[in-house]
BASEMI-761451 format. One record per residue (C-alpha): residue in one letter; x, y, z negated. Coordinates in pm, whole numbers, plus 50000, padded with zeros to 5 digits. Example, Ala and Ser with C-alpha at 12.3 -4.5 7.8 and 13.67 -1.06 7.14 Angstrom:
A512304955049220/S513674989449286/
This chain:
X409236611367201/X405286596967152/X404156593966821/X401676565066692/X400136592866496/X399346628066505/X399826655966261/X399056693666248/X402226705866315/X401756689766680/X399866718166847/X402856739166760/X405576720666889/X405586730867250/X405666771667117/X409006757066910/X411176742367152/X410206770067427/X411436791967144/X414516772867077/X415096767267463/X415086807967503/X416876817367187/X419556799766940/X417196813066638/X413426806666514/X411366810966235/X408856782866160/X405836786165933/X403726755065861/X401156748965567/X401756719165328/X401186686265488/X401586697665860/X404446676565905/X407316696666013/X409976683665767/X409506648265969/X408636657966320/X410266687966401/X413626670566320/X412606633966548/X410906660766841/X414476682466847/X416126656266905/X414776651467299/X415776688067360/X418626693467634/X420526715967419/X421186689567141/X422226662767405/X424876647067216/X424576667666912/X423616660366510/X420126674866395/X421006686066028/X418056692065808/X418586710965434/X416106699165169/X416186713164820/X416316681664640/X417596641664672/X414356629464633/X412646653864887/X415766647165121/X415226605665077/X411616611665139/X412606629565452/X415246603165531/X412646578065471/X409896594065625/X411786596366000/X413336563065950/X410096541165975/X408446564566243/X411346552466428/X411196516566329/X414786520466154/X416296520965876/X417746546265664/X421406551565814/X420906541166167/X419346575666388/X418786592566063/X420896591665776/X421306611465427/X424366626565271/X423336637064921/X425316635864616/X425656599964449/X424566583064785/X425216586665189/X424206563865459/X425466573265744/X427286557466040/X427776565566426/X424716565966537/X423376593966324/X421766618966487/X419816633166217/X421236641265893/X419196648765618/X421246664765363/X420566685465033/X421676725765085/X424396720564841/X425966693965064/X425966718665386/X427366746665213/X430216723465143/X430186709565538/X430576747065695/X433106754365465/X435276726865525/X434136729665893/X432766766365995/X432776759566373/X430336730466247/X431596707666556/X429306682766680/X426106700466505/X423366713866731/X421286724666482/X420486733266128/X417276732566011/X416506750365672/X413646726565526/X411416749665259/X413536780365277/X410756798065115/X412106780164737/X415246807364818/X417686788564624/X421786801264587/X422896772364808/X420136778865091/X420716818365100/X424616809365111/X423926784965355/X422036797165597/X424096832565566/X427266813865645/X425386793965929/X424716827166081/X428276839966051/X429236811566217/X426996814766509/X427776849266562/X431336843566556/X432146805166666/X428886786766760/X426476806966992/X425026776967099/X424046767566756/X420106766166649/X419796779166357/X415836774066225/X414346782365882/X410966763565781/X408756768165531/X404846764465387/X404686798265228/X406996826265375/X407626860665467/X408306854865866/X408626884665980/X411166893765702/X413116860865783/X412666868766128/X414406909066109/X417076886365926/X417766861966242/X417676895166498/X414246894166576/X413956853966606/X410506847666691/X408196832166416/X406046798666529/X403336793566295/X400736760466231/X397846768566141/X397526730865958/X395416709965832/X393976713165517/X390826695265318/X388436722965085/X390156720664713/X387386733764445/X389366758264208/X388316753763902/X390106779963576/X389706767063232/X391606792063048/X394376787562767/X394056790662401/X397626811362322/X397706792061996/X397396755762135/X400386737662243/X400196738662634/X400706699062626/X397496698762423/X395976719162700/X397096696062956/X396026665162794/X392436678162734/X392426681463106/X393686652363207/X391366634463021/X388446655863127/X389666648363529/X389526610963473/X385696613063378/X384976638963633/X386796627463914/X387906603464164/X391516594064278/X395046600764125/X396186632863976/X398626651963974/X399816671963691/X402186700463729/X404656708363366/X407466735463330/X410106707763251/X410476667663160/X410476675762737/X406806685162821/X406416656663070/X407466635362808/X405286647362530/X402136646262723/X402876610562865/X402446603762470/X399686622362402/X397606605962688/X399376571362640/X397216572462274/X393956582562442/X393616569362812/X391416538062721/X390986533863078/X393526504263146/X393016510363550/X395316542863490/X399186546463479/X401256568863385/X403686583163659/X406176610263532/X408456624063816/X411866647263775/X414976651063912/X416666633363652/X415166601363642/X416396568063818/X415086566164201/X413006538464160/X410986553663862/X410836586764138/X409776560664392/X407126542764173/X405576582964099/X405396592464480/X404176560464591/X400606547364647/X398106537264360/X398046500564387/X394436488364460/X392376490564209/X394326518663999/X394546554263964/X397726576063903/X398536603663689/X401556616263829/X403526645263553/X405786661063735/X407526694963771/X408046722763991/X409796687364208/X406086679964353/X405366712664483/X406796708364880/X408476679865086/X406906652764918/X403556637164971/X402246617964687/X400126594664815/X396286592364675/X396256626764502/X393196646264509/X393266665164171/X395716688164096/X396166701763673/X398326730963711/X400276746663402/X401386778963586/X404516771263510/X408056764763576/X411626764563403/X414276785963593/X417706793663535/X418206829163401/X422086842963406/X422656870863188/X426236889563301/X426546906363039/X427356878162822/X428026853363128/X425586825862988/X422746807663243/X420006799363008/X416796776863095/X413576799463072/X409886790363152/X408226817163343/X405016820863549/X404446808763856/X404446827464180/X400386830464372/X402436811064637/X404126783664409/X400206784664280/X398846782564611/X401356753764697/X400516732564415/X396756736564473/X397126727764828/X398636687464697/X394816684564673/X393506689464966/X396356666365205/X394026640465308/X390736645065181/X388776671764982/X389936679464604/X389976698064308/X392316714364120/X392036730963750/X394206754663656/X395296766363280/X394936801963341/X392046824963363/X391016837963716/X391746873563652/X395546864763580/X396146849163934/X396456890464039/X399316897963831/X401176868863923/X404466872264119/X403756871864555/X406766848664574/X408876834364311/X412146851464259/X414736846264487/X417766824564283/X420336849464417/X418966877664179/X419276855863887/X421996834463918/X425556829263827/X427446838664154/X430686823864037/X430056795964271/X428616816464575/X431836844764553/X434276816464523/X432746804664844/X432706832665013/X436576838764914/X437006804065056/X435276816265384/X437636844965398/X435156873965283/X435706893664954/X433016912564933/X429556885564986/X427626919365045/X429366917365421/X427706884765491/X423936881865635/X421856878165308/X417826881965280/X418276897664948/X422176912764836/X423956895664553/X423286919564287/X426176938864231/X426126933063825/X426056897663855/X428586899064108/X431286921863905/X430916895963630/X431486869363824/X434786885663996/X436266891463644/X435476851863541/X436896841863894/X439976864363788/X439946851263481/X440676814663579/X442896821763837/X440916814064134/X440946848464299/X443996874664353/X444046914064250/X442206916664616/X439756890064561/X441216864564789/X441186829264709/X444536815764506/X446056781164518/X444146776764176/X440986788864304/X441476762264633/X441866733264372/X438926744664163/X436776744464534/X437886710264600/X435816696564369/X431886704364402/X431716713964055/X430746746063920/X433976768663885/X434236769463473/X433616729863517/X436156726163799/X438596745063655/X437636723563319/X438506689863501/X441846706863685/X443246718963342/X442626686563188/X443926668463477/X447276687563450/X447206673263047/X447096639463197/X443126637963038/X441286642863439/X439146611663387/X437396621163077/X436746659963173/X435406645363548/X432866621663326/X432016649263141/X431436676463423/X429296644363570/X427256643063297/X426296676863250/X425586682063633/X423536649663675/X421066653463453/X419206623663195/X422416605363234/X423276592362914/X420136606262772/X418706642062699/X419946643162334/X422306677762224/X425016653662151/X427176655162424/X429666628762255/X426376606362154/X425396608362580/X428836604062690/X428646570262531/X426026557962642/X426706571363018/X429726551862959/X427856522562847/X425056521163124/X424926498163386/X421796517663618/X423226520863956/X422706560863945/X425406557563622/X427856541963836/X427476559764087/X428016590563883/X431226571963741/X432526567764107/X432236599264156/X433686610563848/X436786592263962/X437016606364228/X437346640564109/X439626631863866/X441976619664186/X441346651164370/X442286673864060/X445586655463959/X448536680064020/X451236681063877/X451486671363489/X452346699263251/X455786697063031/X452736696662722/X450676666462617/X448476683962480/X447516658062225/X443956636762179/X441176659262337/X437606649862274/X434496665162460/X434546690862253/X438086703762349/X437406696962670/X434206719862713/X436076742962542/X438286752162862/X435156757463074/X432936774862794/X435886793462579/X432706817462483/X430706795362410/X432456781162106/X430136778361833/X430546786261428/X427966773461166/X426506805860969/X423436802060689/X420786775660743/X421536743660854/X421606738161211/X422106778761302/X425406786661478/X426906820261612/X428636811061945/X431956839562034/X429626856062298/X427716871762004/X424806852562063/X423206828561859/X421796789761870/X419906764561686/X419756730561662/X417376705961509/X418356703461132/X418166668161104/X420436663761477/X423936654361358/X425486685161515/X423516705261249/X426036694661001/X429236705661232/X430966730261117/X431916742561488/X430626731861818/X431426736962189/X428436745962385/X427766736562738/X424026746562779/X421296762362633/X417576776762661/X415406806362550/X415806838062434/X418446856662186/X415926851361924/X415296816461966/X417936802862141/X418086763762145/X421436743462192/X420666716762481/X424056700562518/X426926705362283/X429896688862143/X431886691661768/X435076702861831/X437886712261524/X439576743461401/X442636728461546/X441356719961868/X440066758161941/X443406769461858/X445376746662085/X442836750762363/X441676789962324/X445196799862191/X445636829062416/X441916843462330/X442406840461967/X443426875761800/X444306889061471/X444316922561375/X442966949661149/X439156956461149/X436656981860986/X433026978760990/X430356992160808/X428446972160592/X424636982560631/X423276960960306/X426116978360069/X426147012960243/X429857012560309/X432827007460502/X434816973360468/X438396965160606/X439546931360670/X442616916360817/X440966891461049/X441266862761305/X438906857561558/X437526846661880/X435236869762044/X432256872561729/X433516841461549/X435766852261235/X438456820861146/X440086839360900/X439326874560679/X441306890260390/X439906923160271/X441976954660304/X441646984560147/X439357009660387/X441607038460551/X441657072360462/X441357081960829/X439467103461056/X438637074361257/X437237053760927/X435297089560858/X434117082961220/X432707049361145/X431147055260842/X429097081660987/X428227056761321/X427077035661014/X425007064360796/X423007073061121/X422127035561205/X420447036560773/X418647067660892/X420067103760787/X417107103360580/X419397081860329/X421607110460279/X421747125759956/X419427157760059/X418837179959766/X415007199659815/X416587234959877/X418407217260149/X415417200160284/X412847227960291/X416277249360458/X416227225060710/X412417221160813/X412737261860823/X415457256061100/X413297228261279/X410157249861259/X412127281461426/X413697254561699/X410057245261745/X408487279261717/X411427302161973/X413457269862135/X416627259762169/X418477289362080/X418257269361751/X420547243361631/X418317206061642/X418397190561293/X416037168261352/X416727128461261/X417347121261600/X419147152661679/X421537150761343/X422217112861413/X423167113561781/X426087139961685/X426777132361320/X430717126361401/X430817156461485/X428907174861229/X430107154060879/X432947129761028/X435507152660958/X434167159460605/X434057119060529/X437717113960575/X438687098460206/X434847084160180/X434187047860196/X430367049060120/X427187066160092/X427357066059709/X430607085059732/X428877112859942/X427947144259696/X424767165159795/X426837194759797/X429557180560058/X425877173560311/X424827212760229/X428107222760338/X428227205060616/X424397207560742/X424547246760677/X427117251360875/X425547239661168/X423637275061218/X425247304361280/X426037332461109/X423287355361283/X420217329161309/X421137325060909/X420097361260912/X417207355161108/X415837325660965/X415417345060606/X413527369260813/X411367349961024/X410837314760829/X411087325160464/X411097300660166/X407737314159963/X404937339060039/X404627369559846/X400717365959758/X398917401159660/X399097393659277/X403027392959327/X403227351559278/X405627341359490/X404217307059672/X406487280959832/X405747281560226/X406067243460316/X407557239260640/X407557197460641/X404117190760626/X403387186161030/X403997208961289/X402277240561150/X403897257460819/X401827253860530/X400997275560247/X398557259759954/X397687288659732/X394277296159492/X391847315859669/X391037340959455/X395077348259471/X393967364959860/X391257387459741/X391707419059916/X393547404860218/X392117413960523/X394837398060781/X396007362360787/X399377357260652/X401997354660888/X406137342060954/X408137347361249/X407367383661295/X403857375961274/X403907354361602/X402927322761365/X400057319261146/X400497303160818/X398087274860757/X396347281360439/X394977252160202/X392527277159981/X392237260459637/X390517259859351/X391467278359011/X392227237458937/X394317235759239/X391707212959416/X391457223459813/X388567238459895/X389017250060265/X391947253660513/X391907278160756/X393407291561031/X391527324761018/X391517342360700/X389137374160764/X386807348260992/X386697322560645/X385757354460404/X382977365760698/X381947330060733/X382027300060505/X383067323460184/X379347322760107/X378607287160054/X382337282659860/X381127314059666/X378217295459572/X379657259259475/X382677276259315/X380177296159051/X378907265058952/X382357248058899/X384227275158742/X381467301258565/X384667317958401/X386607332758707/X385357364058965/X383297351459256/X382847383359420/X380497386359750/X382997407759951/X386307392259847/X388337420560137/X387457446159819/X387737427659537/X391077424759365/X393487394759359/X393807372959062/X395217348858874/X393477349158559/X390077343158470/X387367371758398/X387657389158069/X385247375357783/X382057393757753/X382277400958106/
């Protein structure tokens, strides 16, 4: 097929189809802006092998697929539809004489399930496999089942700008890997650093701003998500006084022909600021760009198993989502781009950005792969495994709902819940409501929270509804289309229960049951039944709910925010979750008040509907839960008397001193067995305060043995017996070395250092003065009266005239008085 005009990715075409011609798999390489998305596809088509045969080509987005669409359709002189069509959600044109099918990788993951022999296909091509989303890795693993099993004739050919080939490659059997080299213009790198305390939309702005004066042509700005995109399309909208500049922004969730007006062409005269997100990076080509204002980063869905919650996060970049962004500069003549970061930090970034299979929810993918007929996904031809956490948790949700057996096989349930292309906890939101006679409402619902901006961006997911409802943009009706026609495909038959009114809130409630949400302290704070918390603004009407149903929400445990959410009533959650709400007796320990409190109560997960207190148990496993409680205050809140104490560091020191022969009474060592050691004497006890100091020396003391009780008198004793017969405490807490502080002139006469342990451990003196002020500490007894006596002989004369100073303190005798008078 000639081409009017030529692009990189030419010179490598004739390696690709000899490639293709020899062996059903490839790998293809090619830098941003060689052209393979549109040419490969359009030069594919002419091969023998796909005589008769559809071209499919994966993108990871609609608007990167309709660029693609686009892109082919003109070279052709055609229009979208005719040779090459699209099949994306909310829009298809396609008719019979598609031979090229641009489609997004959720779309084909749905076609070779419903069609694993994939008849009529001659090839798939796996457009910017390097972004490694779920649906891609599913996709293209399936697509290799499926050709090892049904379809050896099928072509099967990754493509990407940045990518591990030869990884890919080992993947595919050894395909071989075709690389273009490219074309790409110089781009001047320019790092200007981030002040940690400034907003990084103030950031942004101050180098937007500084671009415009600096340079030449559009620019393209790069944001973690659209809130930011937003915010800095105000900031510069009050201080571009330029009027030859508009603001583009450009994300998935806005109407196509704002996406269109972003990608397309400054019109004469003007310059562009495009603000977009991690959208811009690949597939598209925004026209007139030759400065690029990188953030470093990007918003990513994080799953967290253990509570089974996806959360939005923003997270570095990868060097190669860096590198990809940079390159936007350099497509058709040379650029610049400036990057919010200091040099020195592009080292620690991330080679590649994280595959989404490591940190996803795999409810989708292992329903799937049920569907396909494989249990276990780890059997199925994956660059990376599904980690088996993730994967457990999403077995026992699966289970949960119904969808898979004992066996993990797909059930009738689970085959109605795949029906739909809807999450699983959504499906399986729309099929229950459906059998309650309420499918249309949960199907507008699930459309609004997997469409994104529809209806708005607000928390209030029965504010957005309305307005969704209300909106007349053709992407809103296409959505409510859609929405219908899940609601058809759900319908079974209707249960014998109406189930009565059931608003948004009810209905979330049957695809987030954990996510149920009780107001606690400040307004706006909630505790949702997974244990963790969420805010939302305190002036946002859900602030004042009393309990909410939450559908989605961002950042960390800490400072979680509620993104979409719904009120929903006391008697809702009880008609809807009545099967996960349970009563029963509980017993906690109250840290605050030191003690143990019963309670009859009802709950779901960590939300409490209902508590009467009870009086606490006198039981060995109350005993047992008061002491979990006294080790999490410390043990050092025990009511230690100081015999006790200094017994104790004696038995530390000696553990320290000889090893483990002794018994470890440390804080850590009493806490991690303190069931064991004063449980059984807390039965009865509700508190600290009702613990008596004599009830902890019981039980501490008998924690050594009889014969190390022996020993430790022996070998760690409680005072010294000084050479004037005083009898001076030995303290054994001080630090690691047992300490005696005693008067000097106490030690005249001694010619050995004092010693414990059968003199295998030095006592540390502190020397003092007849005032008890230190003077020296030693080590070294005989070595201080040899040494340094002279000059503390000397100061001490002059200080205390009244008590013996002798020059050769080995001979002189101890004392504890002061020299006679006259003397």
């Amino acid at each position: 097929m000639p081409f009017d005009q030529p692009l990189p990715i030419d010179d490598a075409l004739p390696a690709l189809t000899a490639a293709l011609r020899a062996s059903p798999r490839a790998v293809l390489v090619a830098p941003p802006g060689a052209g393979k998305t549109t040419r490969v596809p359009l030069v594919l088509l002419d091969e023998p092998w796909a005589a008769g045969g559809k071209i499919i080509v994966l993108e990871p987005r609609r608007l990167a697929a309709r660029a693609a669409a686009d892109r082919m359709a003109r070279t052709l002189g055609e229009e979208v539809g005719g040779t090459v069509g699209i099949r994306v959600r909310l829009g298809s044109k396609v008719s019979r004489r598609t031979r090229i099918e641009v489609v997004t990788e959720g779309v084909f993951a749905r076609m070779i399930l419903d069609d694993p022999e994939l008849a009529g296909i001659a090839a798939v091509l796996f457009d910017e496999y390097h972004e490694r989303s779920l649906d891609a890795d599913l996709g293209l693993a399936l697509a290799l089942d499926a050709q090892g099993a049904l379809r050896e004739d099928l072509r099967i050919l990754p493509m990407s700008a940045t990518l591990d080939g030869a990884r890919v490659a080992a993947l595919l059997g050894g395909a071989p890997v075709v690389e273009s080299q490219g074309r790409a213009f110089p781009v001047e790198t320019r790092y200007l650093g981030r002040d940690p305390n400034r907003r990084i939309e103030d950031g942004i702005c101050d180098a937007v701003l500084r671009a415009l004066k600096a340079e030449p042509g559009s620019i393209l700005v790069f944001l973690p998500g659209q809130g930011e995109i937003r915010r800095v399309a105000a900031l510069l909208a009050e201080r571009i006084t330029d009027p030859s500049v508009d603001l583009a922004p450009l994300y998935g969730a806005l109407e196509r022909g704002e996406q269109d007006l972003a990608v397309q062409p400054a019109k004469p005269g003007r310059r562009k600021v495009v603000l977009a997100t991690s959208i811009a990076e690949t597939s598209l080509t925004i026209e007139g760009v030759r400065v690029v204002i990188d953030s470093g980063l990007a918003r990513v869905p994080v799953y967290e198993p253990d509570i089974g919650l996806t959360r939005l996060e923003t997270v570095r970049v990868s060097r190669a989502s860096a590198d990809q962004r940079r390159g936007r500069a350099g497509r058709t003549q040379a650029g610049v781009c400036y990057r919010l970061w200091e040099e020195a930090a592009t080292g620690a970034m991330e080679p590649y950005q994280r595959p989404e299979i490591l940190a996803a929810d795999l409810s989708p993918l292992l329903l799937d792969c049920a569907a396909w007929g494989v249990s276990d996904p780890g059997t199925l031809p994956f660059l990376d495994p599904p980690p088996a956490p993730a994967l457990k948790e999403a077995r026992a949700l699966l289970a949960e709902i119904g969808a898979l057996d004992g066996d993990g096989r797909i059930t009738a349930t689970g085959r109605r819940l795949r029906a739909l292309p809807l999450p699983p906890r959504l499906a399986r939101m729309v099929v229950t409501a459906a059998d309650r006679g309420r499918a249309a409402e949960a199907a507008e619902l699930a459309g609004l929270l997997v469409e994104r901006g529809l209806g708005g961006d607000g928390a209030d997911l029965v504010d957005r509804l309305d307005r969704f409802r209300r909106d007349r943009s053709r992407r809103a009706e296409d959505m409510r289309r859609m929405a219908a026609g899940w609601a058809k495909a759900a319908e079974g038959a209707p249960s014998s229960s109406d189930g009565g009114p059931e608003g948004p809130g009810a209905l979330l409630a049957l695809a987030y049951p954990d996510r149920i949400a009780k107001a606690r302290g400040k307004t706006g704070e909630f505790v949702m039944a997974n244990g963790r918390g969420g805010a939302v603004e305190a002036h946002d009407r859900l602030a004042r709910e009393p309990y909410l149903a939450v559908a989605e929400i961002a950042g960390g445990a800490a400072s979680a925010r509620i993104l979409a959410a719904a009120p929903i009533t006391l008697p809702e959650i009880e008609t809807a979750l009545a099967d996960r709400i349970a009563a029963g007796d509980e017993l906690a320990f109250d840290r605050a008040a030191g003690a143990l409190r019963a309670r009859r109560v009802r709950r779901l997960g960590a939300i409490a509907f209902e508590e009467r207190p009870l009086p606490v148990p006198a039981t060995e496993e109350a005993a047992r839960v008061l002491a979990r409680g006294l080790a999490g205050l410390g043990v050092g809140r025990l009511p230690w008397s100081k015999a006790l104490a200094q017994w104790r560091e004696r038995v530390i020191f000696l553990r320290r001193a000889e090893g483990e022969d002794w018994p470890d009474l440390s804080d850590e060592g009493l806490a991690g067995s303190i069931e064991d050691w004063l449980g059984p004497h807390l039965v009865g006890k509700a508190s600290l305060s009702d613990i008596p100091a004599d009830l902890l020396n019981d039980a501490v003391r008998a924690l050594l043995p009889w014969p190390l009780q022996r020993r430790l008198d022996a070998e760690a004793p409680t005072h010294f017996e000084a050479p004037t017969d005083s009898r001076i405490p030995i303290d054994y807490g001080a630090g690691d070395e047992p300490v005696l502080a005693i008067r000097v002139q106490e030690l005249f006469g001694l010619d050995r250092h004092p010693t414990i342990a059968g003199g295998r451990v030095p006592l540390l003196l502190h020397l003092l003065s007849p005032a008890h002020r230190p003077i020296q500490i030693t080590r070294d007894l005989p070595g201080f009266w040899r040494g340094s006596w002279a000059a503390v002989r000397a100061d001490m004369r002059g200080q205390y005239p009244k008590h013996p100073w002798p020059e050769d303190p080995v001979t002189a005798p101890p004392t504890r008085r002061a020299k006679p008078r006259g003397t």
